[in-house]
N, C-alpha and C positions, 0 to 999 in steps of 0.2 A: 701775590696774586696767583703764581703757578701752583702753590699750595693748595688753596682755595678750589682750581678747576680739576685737581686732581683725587681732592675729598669726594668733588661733584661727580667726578666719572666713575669713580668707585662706591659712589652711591645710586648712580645708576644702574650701573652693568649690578650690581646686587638685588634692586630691583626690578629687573629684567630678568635675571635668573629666577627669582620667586614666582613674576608673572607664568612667567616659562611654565618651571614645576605646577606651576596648579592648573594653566590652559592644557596640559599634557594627562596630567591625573583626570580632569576633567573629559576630557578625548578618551584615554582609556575607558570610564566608567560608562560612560555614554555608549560608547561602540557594545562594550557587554548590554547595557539597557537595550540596542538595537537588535541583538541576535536573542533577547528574551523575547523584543514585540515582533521578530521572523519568526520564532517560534511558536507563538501565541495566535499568530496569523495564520499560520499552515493549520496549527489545532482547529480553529476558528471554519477553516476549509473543511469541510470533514469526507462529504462524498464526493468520490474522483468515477467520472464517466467509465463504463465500461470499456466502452469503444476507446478513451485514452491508453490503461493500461492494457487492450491486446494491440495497439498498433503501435505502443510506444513504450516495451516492454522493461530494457536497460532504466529508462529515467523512475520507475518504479521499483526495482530488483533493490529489494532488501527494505522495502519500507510498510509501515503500518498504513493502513488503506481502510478506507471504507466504500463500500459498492451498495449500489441499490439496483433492482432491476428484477424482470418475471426469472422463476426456474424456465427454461426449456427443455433438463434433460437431463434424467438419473441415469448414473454411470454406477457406480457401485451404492450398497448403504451408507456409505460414509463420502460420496463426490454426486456432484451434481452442477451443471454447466450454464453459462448465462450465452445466449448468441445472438451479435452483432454483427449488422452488414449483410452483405451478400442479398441480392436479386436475381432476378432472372438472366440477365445480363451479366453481371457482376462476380456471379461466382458464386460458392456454398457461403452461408455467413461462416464467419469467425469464433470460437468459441474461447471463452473463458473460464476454467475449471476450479470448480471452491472444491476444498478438501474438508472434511471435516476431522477432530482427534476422536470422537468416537461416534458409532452408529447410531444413524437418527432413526427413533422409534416410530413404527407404525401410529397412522393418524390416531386411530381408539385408545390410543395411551398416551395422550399428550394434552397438555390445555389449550384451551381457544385460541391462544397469542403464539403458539410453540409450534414449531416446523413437524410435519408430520412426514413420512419418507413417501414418495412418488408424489405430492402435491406440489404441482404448478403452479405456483403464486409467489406475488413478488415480498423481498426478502431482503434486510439490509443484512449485508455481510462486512464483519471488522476482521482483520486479520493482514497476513505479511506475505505482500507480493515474492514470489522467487524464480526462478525460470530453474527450470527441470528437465534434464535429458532423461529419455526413456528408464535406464537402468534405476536412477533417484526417483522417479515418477512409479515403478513399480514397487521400491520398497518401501517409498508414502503410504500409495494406495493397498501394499499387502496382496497384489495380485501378479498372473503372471498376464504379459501382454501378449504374449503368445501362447496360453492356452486356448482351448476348446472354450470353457466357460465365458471369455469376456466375449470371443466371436459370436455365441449367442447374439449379444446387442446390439439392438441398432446404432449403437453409437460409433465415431470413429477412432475408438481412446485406440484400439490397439495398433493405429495408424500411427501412433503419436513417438516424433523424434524428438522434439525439445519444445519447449514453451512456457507462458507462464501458468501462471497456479495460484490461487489465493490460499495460503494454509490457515482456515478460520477459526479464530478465538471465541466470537462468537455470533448469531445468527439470531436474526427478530423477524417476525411472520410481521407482514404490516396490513 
């Protein structure tokens, strides 16, 4: 009889160990499936509020993005700014600065659907949040922030210490 209960235990603990290995492989394969459908879900997310990334700059620093919202304000041919916030009360709004890789052509040279340069209208932007101190902010933009030329503008880029920036892949007139 102690024969017999000890086939039995060693036929358990052997299938206990198989359960094991495949409730485990099982667990692994599963958890990979869950970080494809996090993935799939964030893709799924597509536009992130403006107002999140300038108020919540770090949780965005380094990631693909998409943004919708009006131009408010050309800064160079290649940048141009989205601005959130700010009342009367409140303070200036906030700005959000899209960068472009190369210069957007004047309106008479562009199609119907296609960003024209100084036109104010809203604009979904794909591209990579990054946060920029001035010195990386001028060799983006190709400009000096303390020249004569950017002072011209009414804009406050040459104010500008650190922030973020969408560097844009690309840009749809809506």
């Amino acid at each position: 009889m102690g024969q017999k209960s000890t086939i039995l235990a060693i036929v358990l603990v052997i299938f206990a160990v198989i359960l094991t290995i495949i409730f485990v492989i099982r667990g692994i394969s599963s958890l990979g499936g869950n970080k494809n459908n996090q993935t799939a879900k964030t893709e799924d997310r597509k536009i992130v509020a403006v107002t999140d990334i300038v108020n919540n700059p770090l949780v965005y620093q380094d990631l693909n993005v998409e943004v919708s919202a009006v131009i408010s304000d050309w800064v160079t041919n290649r940048s141009f700014t989205f601005s959130v916030g700010g009342s009367t009360f409140g303070g200036p709004p906030k700005q959000l600065l899209i960068i472009t890789r190369t210069p957007v052509p004047l309106p008479e040279l562009v199609k119907d659907n296609e960003l024209g340069l100084g036109e104010k209208v809203n604009v979904r932007v794909r591209g990579r949040a990054i946060i920029l101190d001035r010195q990386e902010l001028q060799n983006e933009l190709e400009v000096d922030l303390d020249g004569t030329a950017i002072a011209l503008d009414n804009n406050n880029i040459n104010k500008w210490e650190e922030g973020v920036v969408i560097l844009a892949d690309s840009i749809e007139k809506l």
